[in-house]
N, C-alpha and C positions, 0 to 999 in steps of 0.2 A: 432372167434378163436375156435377150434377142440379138446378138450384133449381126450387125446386116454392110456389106461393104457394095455400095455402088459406081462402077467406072464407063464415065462418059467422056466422049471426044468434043473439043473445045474448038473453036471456029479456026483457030489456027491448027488442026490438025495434033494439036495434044492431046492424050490423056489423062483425062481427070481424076483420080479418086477422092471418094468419101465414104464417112464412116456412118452409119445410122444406129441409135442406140434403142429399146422399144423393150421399156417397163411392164412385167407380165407380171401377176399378182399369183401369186405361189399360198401352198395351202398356209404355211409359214406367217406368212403375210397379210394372207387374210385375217389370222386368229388374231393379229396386234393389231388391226384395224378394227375388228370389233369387240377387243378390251379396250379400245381408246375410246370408243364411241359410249360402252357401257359406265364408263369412271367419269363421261360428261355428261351421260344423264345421271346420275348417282348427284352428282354435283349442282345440278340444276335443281334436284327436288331439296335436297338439301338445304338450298338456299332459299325454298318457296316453303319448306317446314316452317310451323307456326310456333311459335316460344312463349313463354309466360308475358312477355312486352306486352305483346299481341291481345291480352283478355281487355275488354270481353268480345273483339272483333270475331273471333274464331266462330260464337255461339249467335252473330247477329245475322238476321238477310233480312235486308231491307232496313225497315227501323224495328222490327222484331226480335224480341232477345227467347230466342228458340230452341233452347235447352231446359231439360228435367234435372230437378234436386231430388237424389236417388237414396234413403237413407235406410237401415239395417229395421230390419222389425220391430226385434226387440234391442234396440240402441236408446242409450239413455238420451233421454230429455236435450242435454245438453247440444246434442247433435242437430236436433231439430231447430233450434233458436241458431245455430253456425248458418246453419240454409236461410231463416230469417234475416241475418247479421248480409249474406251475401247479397240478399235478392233488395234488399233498403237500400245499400248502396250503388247500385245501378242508377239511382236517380240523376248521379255525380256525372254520368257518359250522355251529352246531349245526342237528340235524336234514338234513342233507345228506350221501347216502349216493351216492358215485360205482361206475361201473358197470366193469367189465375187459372190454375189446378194445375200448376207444370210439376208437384210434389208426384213421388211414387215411393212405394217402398221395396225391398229389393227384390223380393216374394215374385211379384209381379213385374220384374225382365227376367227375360229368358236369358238372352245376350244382349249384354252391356254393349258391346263393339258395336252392337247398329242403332245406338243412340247419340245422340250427341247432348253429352249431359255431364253434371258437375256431381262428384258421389264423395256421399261425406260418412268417413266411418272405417274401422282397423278393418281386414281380414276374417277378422276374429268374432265380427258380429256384421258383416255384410256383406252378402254373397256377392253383390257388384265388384266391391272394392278387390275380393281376392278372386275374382276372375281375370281382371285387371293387372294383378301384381304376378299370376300365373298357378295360384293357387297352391301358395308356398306352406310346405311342412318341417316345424309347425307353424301355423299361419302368423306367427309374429316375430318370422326367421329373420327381412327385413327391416324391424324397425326399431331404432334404439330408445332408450330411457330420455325422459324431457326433452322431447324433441317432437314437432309439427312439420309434417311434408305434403308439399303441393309441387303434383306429379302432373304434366299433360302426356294425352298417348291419341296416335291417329291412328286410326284402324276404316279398313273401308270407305275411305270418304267422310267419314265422322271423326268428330273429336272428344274426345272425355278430359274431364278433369277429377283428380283425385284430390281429395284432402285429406289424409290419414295420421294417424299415429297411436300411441298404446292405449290413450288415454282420453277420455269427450274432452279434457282441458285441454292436453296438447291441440286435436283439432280446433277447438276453437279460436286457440289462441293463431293459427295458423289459415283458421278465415277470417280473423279481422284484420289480417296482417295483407292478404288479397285485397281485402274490400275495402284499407285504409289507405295503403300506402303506397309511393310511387312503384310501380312496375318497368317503368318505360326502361331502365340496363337490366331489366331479369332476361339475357337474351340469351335462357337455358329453358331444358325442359321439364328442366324437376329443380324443386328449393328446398333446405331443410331449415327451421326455425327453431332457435334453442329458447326453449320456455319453461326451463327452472323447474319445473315440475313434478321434480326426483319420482316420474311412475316410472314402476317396474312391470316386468313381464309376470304376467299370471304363470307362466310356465316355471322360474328362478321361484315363485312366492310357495308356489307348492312342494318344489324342491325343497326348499327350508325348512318347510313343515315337517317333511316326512324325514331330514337328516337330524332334524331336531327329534322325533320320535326314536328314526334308529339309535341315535345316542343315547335316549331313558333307556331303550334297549337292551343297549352293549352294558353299560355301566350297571343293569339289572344284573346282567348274565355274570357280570367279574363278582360283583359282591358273591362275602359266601354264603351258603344257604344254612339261616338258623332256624334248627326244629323249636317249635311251638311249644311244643308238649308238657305236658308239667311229669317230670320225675323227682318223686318223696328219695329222699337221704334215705338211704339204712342204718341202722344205729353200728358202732363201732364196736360196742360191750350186749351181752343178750340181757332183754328187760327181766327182770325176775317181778313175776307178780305177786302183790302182797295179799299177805293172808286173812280172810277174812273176818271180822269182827264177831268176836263172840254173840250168842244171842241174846237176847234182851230175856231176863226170868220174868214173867208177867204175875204178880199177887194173887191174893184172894180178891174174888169180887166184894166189893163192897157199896152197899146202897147210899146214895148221896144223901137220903134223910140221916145216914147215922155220921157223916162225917163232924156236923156240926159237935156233936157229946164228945167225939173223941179229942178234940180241941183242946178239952178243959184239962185243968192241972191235976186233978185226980185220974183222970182217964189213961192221961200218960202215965203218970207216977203205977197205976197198976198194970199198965201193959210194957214199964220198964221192969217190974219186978216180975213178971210172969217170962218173959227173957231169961233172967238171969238165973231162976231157979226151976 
């Protein structure tokens, strides 16, 4: 700040003072001049950012509805019919004429940010989507159980739209929920939809798996270890082996013709008496 004192003589021979003050803009001064200026543009885009209200104006020029449905490769079925669910209801916005082959899959962008498009699909099976989210580890760091989210994001002069979640049911549940239902106080730029869906994370499922293995595990390892093996008893007393059977004294041979005489009651009677004397 400048003071400047000026003394002039007055027609009647007075003099006059005055004081002059002269506002100089110091480095100080400058720098809050242009954080004031910075927090009103900030302010201004701010309040030209487009919100969920806003769909489908965001994706129209002209009467053209000029956005790509970006879906994951290999993403299930369900995801494809969420893109059919959004692009039917379009009908509902007069003056909005949609275009045929605005489908892609994710394969085929490079970068998401320089389209302006609606991408339906987790992280977890579409490369747009976790471009999008920043390419989070692991890629389903944001998203909870039974729950559908529709995300907008500016990037470049483009707009995206995201519909995500664990599950093809949560997403879908959370594009018909876009395509049905009033928008006009969604004046954010992300929505979450709880859709009962009790899905979990691939990541907690496999955990489970493998805590439920370590515990066949653990509880293998405590048991104690019983040997297999067969061990015979040893006797208490020593076996004494018996003795064996006298021999059998084998006769005279005798011819089977003569058996039949000897039969008779004389034959005996004399070969009892030749016995006994």
């Amino acid at each position: 700040m400048i003071l400047r004192a000026i003394i002039m003589e007055t027609e009647d021979g007075r003099l006059q003072c005055s004081v002059a003050f002269k506002y100089k803009c110091t480095v100080k001064n400058c720098m809050k001049k242009v954080l004031v200026l910075v927090i009103v543009i900030i302010a201004v885009v701010s309040v030209q950012a487009y919100t969920l209200a806003d769909y489908p104006k965001f994706f129209v020029e002209g009467d053209r509805f000029r956005a790509i449905y970006v879906i994951g490769e290999e993403a299930p079925a369900l995801d494809v019919v969420s893109a059919t669910v959004l692009s039917t209801a379009l009908v509902k916005y007069p003056n909005v004429t949609t275009e045929i082959g605005t489908s892609r899959i994710d394969t085929e962008i490079a970068d998401i940010r320089t389209k302006n498009a609606i991408v339906i699909g987790s992280p977890c099976e579409n490369r747009a989507a976790a471009q999008l989210e920043g390419n989070p580890q692991p890629c389903n760091k944001n998203l909870g159980g039974g729950a559908g989210y529709i995300k907008l994001f500016e990037q470049n002069g483009r707009v995206q739209l995201l519909i995500t979640g664990l599950s093809a049911e949560d997403r879908h549940q959370a594009a018909r929920f876009l395509a049905e239902r009033s928008l006009s106080r969604l004046n954010v730029s992300s929505y979450i939809i709880s859709t009962s869906t009790n899905s979990t994370p691939q990541f907690f499922t496999r955990n489970s798996t493998n805590q439920a293995k370590n515990n066949t595990t653990t509880r293998a390892a405590i048991l104690p270890q019983v040997n297999t093996s067969v061990v015979l008893a040893q006797p208490s007393t020593p076996v004494v082996e018996a003795a064996p059977p006298p021999p059998v004294v084998i006769g005279e041979y005798e011819p089977l013709r003569e058996l039949p005489a000897k039969k008779g009651f004389f034959s005996r009677l004399w070969a009892w008496l030749k016995n006994v004397f």
